[in-house]
Wavefront OBJ file of the C-alpha trace (Angstrom):
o trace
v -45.031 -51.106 -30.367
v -47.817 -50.903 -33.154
v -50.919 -49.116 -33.040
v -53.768 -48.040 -35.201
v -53.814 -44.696 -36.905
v -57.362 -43.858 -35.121
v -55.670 -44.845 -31.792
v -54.651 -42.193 -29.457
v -51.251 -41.682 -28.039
v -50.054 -42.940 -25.192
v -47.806 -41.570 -22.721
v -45.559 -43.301 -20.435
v -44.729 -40.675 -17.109
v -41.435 -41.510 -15.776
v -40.292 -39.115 -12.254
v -37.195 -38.507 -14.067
v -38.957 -37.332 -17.031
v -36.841 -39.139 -19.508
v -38.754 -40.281 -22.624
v -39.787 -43.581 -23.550
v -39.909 -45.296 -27.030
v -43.569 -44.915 -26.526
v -43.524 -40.907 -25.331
v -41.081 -40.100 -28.360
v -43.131 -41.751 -30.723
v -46.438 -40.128 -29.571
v -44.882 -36.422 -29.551
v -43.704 -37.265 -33.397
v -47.186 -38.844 -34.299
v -48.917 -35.434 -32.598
v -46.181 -33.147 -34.237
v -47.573 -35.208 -37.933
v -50.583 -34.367 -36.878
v -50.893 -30.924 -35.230
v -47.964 -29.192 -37.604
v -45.024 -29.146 -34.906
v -44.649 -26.021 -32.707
v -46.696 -23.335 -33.368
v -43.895 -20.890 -33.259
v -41.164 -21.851 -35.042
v -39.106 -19.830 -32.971
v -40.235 -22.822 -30.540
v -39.265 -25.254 -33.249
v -36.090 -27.814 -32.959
v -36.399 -29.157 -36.559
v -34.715 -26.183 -38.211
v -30.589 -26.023 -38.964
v -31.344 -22.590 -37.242
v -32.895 -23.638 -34.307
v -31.873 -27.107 -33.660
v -28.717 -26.737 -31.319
v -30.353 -23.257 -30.112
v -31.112 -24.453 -26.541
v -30.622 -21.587 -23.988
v -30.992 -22.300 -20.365
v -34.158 -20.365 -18.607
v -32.488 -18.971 -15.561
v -34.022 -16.633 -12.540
v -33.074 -13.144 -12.858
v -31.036 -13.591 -10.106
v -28.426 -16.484 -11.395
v -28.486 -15.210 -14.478
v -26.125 -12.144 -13.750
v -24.540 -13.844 -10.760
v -23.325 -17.068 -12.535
v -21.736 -14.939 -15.649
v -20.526 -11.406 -13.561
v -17.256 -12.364 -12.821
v -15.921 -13.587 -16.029
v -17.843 -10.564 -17.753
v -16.183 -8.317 -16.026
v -12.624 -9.502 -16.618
v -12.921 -9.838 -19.893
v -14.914 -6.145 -20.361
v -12.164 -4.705 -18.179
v -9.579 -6.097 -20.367
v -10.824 -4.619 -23.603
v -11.389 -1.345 -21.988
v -7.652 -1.475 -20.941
v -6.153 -3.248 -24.372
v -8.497 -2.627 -27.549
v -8.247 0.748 -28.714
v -11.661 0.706 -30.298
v -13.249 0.042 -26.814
v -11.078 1.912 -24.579
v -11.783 5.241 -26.870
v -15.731 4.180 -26.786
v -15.601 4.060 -23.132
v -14.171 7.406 -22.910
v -16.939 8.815 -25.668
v -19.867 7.457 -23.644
v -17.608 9.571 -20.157
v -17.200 12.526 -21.673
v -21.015 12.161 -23.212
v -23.008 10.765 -20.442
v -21.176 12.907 -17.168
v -18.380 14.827 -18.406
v -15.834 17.090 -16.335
v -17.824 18.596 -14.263
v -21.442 17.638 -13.809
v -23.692 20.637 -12.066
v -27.028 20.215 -9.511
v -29.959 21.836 -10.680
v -31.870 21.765 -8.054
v -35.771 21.749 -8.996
v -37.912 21.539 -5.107
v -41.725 21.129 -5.004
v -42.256 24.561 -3.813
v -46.143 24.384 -3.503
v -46.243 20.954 -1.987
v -44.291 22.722 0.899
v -46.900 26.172 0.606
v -44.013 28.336 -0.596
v -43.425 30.739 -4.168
v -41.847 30.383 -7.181
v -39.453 33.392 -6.208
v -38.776 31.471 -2.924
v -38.110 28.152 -5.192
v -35.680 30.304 -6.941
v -33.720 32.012 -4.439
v -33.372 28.445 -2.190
v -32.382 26.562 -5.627
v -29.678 29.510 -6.385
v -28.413 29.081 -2.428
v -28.682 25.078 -2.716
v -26.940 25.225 -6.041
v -23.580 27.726 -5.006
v -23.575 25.475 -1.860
v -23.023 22.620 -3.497
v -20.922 24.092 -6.878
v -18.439 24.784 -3.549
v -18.595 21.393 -2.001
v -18.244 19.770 -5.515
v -15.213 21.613 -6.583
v -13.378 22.265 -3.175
v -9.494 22.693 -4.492
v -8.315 20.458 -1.416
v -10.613 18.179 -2.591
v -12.974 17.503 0.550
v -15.759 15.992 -1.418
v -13.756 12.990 -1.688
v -12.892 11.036 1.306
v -9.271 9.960 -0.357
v -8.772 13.851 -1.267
v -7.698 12.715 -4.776
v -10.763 13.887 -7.145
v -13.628 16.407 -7.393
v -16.982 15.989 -7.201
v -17.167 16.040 -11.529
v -13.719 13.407 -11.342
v -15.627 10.803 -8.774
v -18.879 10.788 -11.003
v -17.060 9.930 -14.183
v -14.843 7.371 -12.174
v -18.352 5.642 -11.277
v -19.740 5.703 -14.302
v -16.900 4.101 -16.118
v -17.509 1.633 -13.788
v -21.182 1.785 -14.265
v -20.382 1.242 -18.263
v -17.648 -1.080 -17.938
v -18.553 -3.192 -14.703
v -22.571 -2.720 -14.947
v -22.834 -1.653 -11.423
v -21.225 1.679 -9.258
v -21.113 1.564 -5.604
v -19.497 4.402 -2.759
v -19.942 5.334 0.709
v -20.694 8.425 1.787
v -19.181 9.038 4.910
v -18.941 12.088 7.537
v -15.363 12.649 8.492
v -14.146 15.236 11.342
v -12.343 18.741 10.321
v -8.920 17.406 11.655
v -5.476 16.722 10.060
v -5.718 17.724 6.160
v -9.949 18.403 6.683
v -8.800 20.955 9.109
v -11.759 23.959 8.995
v -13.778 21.952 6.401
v -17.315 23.654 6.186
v -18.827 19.886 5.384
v -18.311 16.799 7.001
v -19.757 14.841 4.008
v -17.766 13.318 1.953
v -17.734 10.319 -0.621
v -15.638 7.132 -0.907
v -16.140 5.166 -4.513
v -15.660 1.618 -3.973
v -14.661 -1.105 -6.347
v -17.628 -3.476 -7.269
v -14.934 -6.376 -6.391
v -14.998 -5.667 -2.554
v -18.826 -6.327 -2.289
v -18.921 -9.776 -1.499
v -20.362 -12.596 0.968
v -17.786 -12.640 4.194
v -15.706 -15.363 4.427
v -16.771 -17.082 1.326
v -20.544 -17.866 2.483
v -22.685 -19.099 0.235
v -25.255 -17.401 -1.456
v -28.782 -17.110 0.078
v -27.596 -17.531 3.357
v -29.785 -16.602 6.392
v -28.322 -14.481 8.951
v -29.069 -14.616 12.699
v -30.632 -11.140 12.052
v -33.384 -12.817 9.504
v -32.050 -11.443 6.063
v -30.550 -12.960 3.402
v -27.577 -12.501 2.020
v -26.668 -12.243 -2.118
v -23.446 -11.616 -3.054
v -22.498 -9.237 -0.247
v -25.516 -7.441 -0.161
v -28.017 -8.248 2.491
v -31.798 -7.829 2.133
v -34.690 -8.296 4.423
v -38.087 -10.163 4.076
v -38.807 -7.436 1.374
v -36.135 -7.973 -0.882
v -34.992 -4.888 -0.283
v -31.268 -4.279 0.220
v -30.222 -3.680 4.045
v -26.431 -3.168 4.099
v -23.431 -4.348 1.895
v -20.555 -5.993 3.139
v -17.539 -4.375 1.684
v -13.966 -6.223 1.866
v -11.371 -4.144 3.447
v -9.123 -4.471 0.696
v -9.385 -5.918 -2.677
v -9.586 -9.746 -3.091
v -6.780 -9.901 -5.308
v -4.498 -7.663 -3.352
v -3.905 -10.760 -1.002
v -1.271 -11.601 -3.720
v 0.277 -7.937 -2.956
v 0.279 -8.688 1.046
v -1.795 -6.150 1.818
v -3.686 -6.160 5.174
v -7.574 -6.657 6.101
v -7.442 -8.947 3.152
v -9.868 -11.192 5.137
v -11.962 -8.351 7.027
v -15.244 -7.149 5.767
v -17.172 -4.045 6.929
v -20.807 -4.396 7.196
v -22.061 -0.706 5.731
v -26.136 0.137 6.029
v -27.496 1.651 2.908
v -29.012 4.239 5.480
v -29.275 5.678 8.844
v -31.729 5.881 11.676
v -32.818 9.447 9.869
v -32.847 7.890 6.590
v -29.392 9.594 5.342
v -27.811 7.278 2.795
v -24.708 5.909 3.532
v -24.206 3.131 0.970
v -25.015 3.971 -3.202
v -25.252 1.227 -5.205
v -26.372 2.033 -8.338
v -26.852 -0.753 -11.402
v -29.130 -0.944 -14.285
v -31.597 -3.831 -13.716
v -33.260 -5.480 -17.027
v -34.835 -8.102 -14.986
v -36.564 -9.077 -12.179
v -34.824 -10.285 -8.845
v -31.555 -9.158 -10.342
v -29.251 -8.101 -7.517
v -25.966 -7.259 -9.278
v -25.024 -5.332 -12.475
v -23.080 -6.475 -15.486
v -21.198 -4.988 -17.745
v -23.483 -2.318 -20.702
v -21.170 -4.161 -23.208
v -22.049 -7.795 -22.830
v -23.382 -8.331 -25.691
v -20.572 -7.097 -28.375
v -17.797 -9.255 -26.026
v -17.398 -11.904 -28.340
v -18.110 -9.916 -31.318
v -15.480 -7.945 -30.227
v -12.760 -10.814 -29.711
v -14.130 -12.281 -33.280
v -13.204 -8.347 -35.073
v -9.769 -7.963 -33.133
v -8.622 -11.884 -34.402
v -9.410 -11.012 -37.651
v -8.002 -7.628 -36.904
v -4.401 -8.776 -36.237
v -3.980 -11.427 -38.618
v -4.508 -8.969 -41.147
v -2.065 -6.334 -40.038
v 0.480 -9.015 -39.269
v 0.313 -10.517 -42.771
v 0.391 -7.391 -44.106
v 3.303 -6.469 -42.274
v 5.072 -9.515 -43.378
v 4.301 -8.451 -46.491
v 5.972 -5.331 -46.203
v 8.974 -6.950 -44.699
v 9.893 -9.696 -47.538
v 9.720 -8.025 -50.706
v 10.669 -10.973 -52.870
v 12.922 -13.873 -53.513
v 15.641 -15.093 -55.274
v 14.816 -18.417 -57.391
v 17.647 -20.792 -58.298
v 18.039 -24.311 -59.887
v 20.691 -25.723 -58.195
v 20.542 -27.492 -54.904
v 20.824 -25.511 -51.121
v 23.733 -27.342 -50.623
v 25.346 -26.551 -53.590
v 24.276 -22.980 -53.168
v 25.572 -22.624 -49.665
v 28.839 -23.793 -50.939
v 29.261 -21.601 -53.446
v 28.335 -18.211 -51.441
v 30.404 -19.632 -48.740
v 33.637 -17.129 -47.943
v 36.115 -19.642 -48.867
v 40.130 -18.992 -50.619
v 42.149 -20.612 -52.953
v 44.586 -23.067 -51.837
v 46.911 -19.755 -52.183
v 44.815 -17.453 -50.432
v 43.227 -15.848 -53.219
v 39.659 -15.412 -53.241
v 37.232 -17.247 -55.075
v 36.198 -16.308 -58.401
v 32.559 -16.273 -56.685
v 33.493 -13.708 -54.284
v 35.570 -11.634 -56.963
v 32.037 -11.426 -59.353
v 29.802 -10.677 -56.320
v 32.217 -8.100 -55.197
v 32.750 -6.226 -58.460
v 29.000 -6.287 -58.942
v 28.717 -4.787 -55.730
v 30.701 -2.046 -56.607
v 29.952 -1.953 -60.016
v 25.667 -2.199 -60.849
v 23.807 -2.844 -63.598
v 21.649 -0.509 -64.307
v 19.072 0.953 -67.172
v 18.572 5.042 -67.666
v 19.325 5.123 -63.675
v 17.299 1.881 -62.610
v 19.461 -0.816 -60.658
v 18.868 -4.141 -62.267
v 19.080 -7.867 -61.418
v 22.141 -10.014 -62.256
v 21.898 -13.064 -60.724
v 23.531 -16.621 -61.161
v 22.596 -18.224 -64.322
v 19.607 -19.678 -63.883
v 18.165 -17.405 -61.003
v 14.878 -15.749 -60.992
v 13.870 -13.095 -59.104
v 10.006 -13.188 -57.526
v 8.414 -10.289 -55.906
v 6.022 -10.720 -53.052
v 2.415 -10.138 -54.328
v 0.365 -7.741 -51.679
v -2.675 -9.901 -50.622
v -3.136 -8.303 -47.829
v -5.153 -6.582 -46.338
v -7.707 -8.342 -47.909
v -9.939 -6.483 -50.484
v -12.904 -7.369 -48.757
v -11.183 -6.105 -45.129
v -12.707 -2.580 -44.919
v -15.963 -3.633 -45.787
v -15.693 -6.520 -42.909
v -14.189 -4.059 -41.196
v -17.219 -1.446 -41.361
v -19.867 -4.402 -40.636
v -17.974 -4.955 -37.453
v -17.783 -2.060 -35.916
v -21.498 -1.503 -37.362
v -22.619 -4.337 -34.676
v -20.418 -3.223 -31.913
v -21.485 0.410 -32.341
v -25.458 -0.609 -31.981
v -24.827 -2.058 -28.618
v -22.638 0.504 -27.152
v -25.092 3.377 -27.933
v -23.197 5.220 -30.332
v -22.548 5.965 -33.825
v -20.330 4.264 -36.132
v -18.994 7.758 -36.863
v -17.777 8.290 -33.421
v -16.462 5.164 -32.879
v -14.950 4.292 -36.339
v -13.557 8.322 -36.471
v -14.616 8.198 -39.928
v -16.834 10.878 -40.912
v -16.081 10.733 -44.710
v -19.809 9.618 -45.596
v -21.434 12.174 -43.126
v -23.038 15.001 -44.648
v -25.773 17.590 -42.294
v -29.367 15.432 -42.400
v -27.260 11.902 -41.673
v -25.118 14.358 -38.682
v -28.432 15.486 -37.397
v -30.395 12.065 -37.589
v -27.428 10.313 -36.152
v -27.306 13.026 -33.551
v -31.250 12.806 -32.493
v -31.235 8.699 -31.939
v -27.397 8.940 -30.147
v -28.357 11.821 -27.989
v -31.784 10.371 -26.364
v -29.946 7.457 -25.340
v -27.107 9.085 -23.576
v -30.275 11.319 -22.055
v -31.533 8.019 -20.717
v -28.125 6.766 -19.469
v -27.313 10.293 -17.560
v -30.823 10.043 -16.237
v -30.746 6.268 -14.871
v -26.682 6.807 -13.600
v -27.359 10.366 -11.488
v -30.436 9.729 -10.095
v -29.297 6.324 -8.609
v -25.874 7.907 -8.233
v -25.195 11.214 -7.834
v -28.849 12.074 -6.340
v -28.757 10.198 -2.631
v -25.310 12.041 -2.079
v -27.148 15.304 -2.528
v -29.365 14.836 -0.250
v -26.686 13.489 2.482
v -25.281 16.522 1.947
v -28.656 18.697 1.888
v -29.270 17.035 5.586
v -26.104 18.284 7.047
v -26.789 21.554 5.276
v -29.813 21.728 7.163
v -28.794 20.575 10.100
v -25.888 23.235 10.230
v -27.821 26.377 9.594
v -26.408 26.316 5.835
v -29.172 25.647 4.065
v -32.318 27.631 5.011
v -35.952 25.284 5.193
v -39.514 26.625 6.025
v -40.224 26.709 9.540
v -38.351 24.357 12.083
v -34.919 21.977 11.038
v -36.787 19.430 11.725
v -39.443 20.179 8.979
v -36.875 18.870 6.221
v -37.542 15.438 6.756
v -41.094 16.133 6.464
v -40.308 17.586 3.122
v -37.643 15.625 1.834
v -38.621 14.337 -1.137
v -40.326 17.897 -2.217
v -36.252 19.845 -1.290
v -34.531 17.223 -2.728
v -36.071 16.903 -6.494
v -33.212 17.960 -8.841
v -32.169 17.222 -12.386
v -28.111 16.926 -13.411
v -26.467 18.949 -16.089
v -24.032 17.637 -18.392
v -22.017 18.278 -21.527
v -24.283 19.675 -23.928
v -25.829 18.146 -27.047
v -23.208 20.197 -29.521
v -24.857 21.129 -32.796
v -24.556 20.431 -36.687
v -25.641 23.926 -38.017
v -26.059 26.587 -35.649
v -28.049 28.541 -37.227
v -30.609 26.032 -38.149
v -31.087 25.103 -34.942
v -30.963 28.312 -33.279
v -33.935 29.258 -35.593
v -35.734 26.008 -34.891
v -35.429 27.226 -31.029
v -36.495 30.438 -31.603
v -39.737 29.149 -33.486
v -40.842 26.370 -30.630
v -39.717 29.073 -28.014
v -42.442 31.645 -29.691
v -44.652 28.082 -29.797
v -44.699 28.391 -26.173
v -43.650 24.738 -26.416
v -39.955 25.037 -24.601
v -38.622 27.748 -22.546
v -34.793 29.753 -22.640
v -33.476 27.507 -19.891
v -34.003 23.887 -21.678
v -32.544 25.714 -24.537
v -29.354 26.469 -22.696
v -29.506 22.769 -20.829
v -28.768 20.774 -24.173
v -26.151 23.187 -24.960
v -25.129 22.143 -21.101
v -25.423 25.824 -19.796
v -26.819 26.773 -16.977
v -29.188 29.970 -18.254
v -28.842 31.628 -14.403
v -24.966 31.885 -15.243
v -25.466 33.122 -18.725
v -27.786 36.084 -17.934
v -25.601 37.128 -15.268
v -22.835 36.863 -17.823
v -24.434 38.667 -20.496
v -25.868 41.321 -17.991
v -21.748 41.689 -17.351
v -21.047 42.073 -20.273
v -23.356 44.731 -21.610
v -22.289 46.989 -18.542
v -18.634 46.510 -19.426
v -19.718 47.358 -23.355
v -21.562 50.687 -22.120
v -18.280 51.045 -19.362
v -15.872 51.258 -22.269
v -18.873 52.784 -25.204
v -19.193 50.004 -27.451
v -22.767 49.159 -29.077
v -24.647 46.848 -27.329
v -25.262 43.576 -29.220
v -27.558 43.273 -31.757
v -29.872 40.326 -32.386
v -29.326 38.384 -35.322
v -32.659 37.753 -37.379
v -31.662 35.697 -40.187
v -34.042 35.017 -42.647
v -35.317 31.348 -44.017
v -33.454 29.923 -46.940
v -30.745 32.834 -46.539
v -28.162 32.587 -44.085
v -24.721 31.250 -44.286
v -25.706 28.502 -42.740
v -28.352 27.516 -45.158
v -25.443 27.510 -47.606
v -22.879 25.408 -45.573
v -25.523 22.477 -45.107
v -26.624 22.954 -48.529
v -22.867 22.386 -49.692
v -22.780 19.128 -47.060
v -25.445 17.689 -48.841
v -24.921 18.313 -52.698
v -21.559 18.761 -53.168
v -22.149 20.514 -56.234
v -22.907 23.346 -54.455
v -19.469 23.455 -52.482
v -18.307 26.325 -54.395
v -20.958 28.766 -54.144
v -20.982 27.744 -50.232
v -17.371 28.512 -49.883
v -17.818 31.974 -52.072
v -20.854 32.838 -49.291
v -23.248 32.719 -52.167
v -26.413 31.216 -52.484
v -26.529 28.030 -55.050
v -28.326 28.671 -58.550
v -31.654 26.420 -58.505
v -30.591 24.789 -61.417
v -27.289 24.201 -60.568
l 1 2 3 4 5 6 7 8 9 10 11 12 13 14 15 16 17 18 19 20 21 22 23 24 25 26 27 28 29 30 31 32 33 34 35 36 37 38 39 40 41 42 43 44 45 46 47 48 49 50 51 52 53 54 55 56 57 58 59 60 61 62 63 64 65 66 67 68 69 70 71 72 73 74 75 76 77 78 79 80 81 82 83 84 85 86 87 88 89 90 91 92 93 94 95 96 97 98 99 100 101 102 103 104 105 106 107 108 109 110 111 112 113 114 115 116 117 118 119 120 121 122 123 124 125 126 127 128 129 130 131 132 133 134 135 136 137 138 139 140 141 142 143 144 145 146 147 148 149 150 151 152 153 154 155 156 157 158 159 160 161 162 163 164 165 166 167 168 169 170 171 172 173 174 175 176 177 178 179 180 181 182 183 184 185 186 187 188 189 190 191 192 193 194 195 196 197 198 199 200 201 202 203 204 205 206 207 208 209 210 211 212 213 214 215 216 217 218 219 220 221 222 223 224 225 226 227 228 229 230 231 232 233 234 235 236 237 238 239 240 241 242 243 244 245 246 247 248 249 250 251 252 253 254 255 256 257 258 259 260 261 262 263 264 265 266 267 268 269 270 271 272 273 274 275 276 277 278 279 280 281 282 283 284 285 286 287 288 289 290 291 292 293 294 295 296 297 298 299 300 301 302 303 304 305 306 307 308 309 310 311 312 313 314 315 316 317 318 319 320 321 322 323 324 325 326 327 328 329 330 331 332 333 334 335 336 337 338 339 340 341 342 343 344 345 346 347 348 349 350 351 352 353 354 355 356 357 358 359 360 361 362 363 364 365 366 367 368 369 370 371 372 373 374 375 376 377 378 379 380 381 382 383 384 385 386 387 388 389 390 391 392 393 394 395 396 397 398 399 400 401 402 403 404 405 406 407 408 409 410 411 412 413 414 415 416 417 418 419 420 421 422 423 424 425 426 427 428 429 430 431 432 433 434 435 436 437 438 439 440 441 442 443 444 445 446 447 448 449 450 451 452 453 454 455 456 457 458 459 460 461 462 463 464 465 466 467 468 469 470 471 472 473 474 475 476 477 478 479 480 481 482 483 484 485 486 487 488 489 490 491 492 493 494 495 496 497 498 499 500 501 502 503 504 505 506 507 508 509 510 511 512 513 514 515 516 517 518 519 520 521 522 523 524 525 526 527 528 529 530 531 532 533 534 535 536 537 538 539 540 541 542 543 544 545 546 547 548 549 550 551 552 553 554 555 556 557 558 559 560 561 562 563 564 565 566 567 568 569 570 571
């Protein structure tokens, strides 16, 4: 088709969108004209962006069509790759630790009451719970195997690895091994794997109560979630013959009081997602890629190792093979072969104590050069786990165990950007977590006479939200120089700008339980007449400490550091 240059283009619309002769020649006259895309992230005429087609997929499908495999393969690194298994256990003991405490924090003048009041009800709340959480028969856990501290780091490794935690918190009788349990509340953590549709029904399904149902969670005309229907068993034990393989229970998220039953916590990064995936995603393949490369280097380098060198020789295999064959003379003497190799056996050449060669004539003898590893593998090597550090949140210090190049304002940088995001994962993982079974636990508390409220029982649920506001305490933040950043506390504490008890909560203490400690201790000093403590005021630019960081970061100073000794300026 011909057409004049002042002509405009025509377009051809087709209902299955496919383009004509006359549509692709139009777009190519208009992208002459107009430039192309105006984005050339938009553009398809780059070697860059020309076979760069993602698919634009609902928030929904995108996690549900990709979870599965995901997981597998995250699960498998965590259980195989050392690398990923140890970062796993960093972001654990980071993130949740051992033993994670309740600080409970109520709205005391929403409900009318006084700060003293706030205090004495959070102490009560707080010994209530420390007890329920750290029960030695283990009551806090429906399947009496873990603490309250062992079931939150169990769900946050799946929370990590899987992208998604899920239990039920359940109220079980004081019979059989419960017998005179003070709570009734206790907490199942379920596998991620048992949440799914019953019997294999499709996604999106409408159910003769009206909601929907999404990969075994049901929601309502809201989109909010209504129950989840949890497999008896685990899909793959069916290959183990266990029972209730095919029976699903049908758990609310809540009761008719609002109690939460069912905790399913996942971070969401878009809208009308339903399921988690796992916080690694993203360094999967880069993973697989490193750990490839990975092994063929050790195993070349290990062959290397094995086969130091060679013997060369002119003469044919066969001819070889016949002559180191263990054959006699025709009178049953041995070969004159055998005779040489044997007295050189016994007798060695050697050269002021060095063993030499002595070979056939002809024979050369070639060592195996050591190519590998490659001289280019560490610094591979450090890009790598570079890349797969930045997407799971921590440094390449901690995950690399190589703190060679670290010195104290590269420590304390590294520490500032690694610690906010752990902040942000503890944050995001308790409250969706741990939060909802303190409260299920606050309403029996209540209910029981255990846990004291303002006027009638019934006035908690009036004031839930205000009794149930709490932060969670974890490990602490650690520190580079302590006495650089206890006198950085001490100067925003006199700022008015932080107060003694954050202090102690990045150093994951609880400041309640170290004034009571320290007011122990200075009886038991004046019990026994020692001095009480003295405070330590340690001047700017003088202190040990100033010295030890000094040392980390000009190591010409190491000396005078070690000696206690302040370094010369012009040193």
């Amino acid at each position: 088709m011909t057409q004049a240059v002042s002509e405009k283009p025509r377009f051809r619309v087709r209902g299955d969108s496919s383009f004509t002769a006359v549509n692709s020649s139009a777009l190519a006259m208009m992208a002459s004209i107009g430039g192309g895309r105006t984005y050339d992230a938009a553009s398809y005429d780059s070697r860059e962006m020309g076979s760069w087609s993602p698919p634009l997929s609902a928030g929904l499908d995108e996690v549900l069509t990709s979870r599965d495999m995901v997981k597998r393969r995250a699960r498998d690194l965590v259980r195989n790759h050392p690398i990923i298994s140890g970062a796993s256990d960093r972001r654990a003991e980071a993130v949740v630790g051992p033993n994670l405490c309740l600080e409970a924090m109520p709205a005391f003048e929403l409900i009318g009451q006084t700060p003293d009041w706030a205090d004495e009800w959070s102490r009560k709340v707080e010994q209530e719970f420390e007890l329920w959480a750290r029960d030695p028969r283990k009551l806090c856990d429906a399947e009496m195997t873990l603490q309250f501290g062992g079931m939150v780091e169990l769900a946050y490794r799946h929370w990590w690895n899987d992208g998604e935690a899920a239990a039920v918190i359940k109220m079980l009788p004081p019979t059989g091994p419960r017998v005179l349990a003070q709570w009734e509340t206790c907490v199942e953590v379920i596998d991620p794997d048992r949440i799914t549709n019953p019997n294999g029904a499709a996604d999106n399904t409408r159910l003769t109560n009206g909601n929907t149902l999404v990969d075994g969670i049901e929601y309502n005309s809201n989109k909010a979630p209504v129950a989840a229907h949890v497999r008896v068993s685990h899909p793959s034990s069916i290959q183990s013959g266990a029972t209730g393989n095919f029976k699903w229970s049908r758990v609310p998220f809540y009761g008719r009081t609002g109690r939460p039953i069912f905790v399913h916590a996942f971070k969401r990064n878009r809208a009308d997602q339903r399921r988690g995936i796992s916080q690694f995603v993203a360094a999967i393949k880069r993973i697989k890629m490193f750990d490839r490369y990975d092994d063929a280097e050790i195993e070349a380098a290990l062959l290397n190792s094995v086969m130091a060198g060679w013997v060369e020789s002119p003469a044919a295999t066969e001819d070889i093979a016949a002559a180191l064959a263990p054959t006699s003379g025709s009178d049953g003497s041995a070969s004159a072969l055998q005779v040489q190799m044997a007295y050189r056996m016994q007798n060695p050449v050697r050269l002021n104590g060095v063993r030499m060669f002595h070979g056939l004539p002809g024979e050369k003898l070639n060592f195996q050069r050591a190519e590998h590893p490659s001289g280019n593998y560490p610094d591979f090597q450090a890009t790598g786990l570079r890349a797969i550090s930045a997407n799971l949140g921590l440094s390449y210090a901690q995950v690399s165990q190589n703190w060679a190049d670290i010195n104290y304002s590269s420590a304390r940088a590294m520490l500032n950007e690694i610690w906010r995001g752990l902040l942000h994962d503890r944050w995001l993982f308790t409250q969706a977590f741990c939060t909802p079974i303190y409260l299920a636990l606050l309403e029996e508390g209540v209910a029981k006479g255990i846990i004291p409220v303002p006027g009638r029982k019934t006035n908690f649920y009036k004031w839930r939200n205000a009794l149930t506001l709490c932060e969670w305490m974890g490990p602490g933040r650690g520190t580079v120089d302590p006495l650089k950043e206890g006198q950085a506390n001490e100067f925003f504490y006199n700022m008015g700008v932080t107060d003694a008890s954050s202090i102690a909560n990045e150093q994951g203490r609880s400041l309640d339980k170290t004034l009571f400690r320290q007011s122990r201790e200075a009886k038991a000093r004046e019990k026994y007449g020692l001095d009480p403590y003295q405070a330590l005021k340690a001047k700017g630019g003088t202190g040990a400490g100033d010295a030890g960081s000094d040392a980390q970061d000009n190591p010409d100073n190491a000396d005078q550091a070690a000696l206690g000794k302040q370094p010369r300026e012009d040193a």
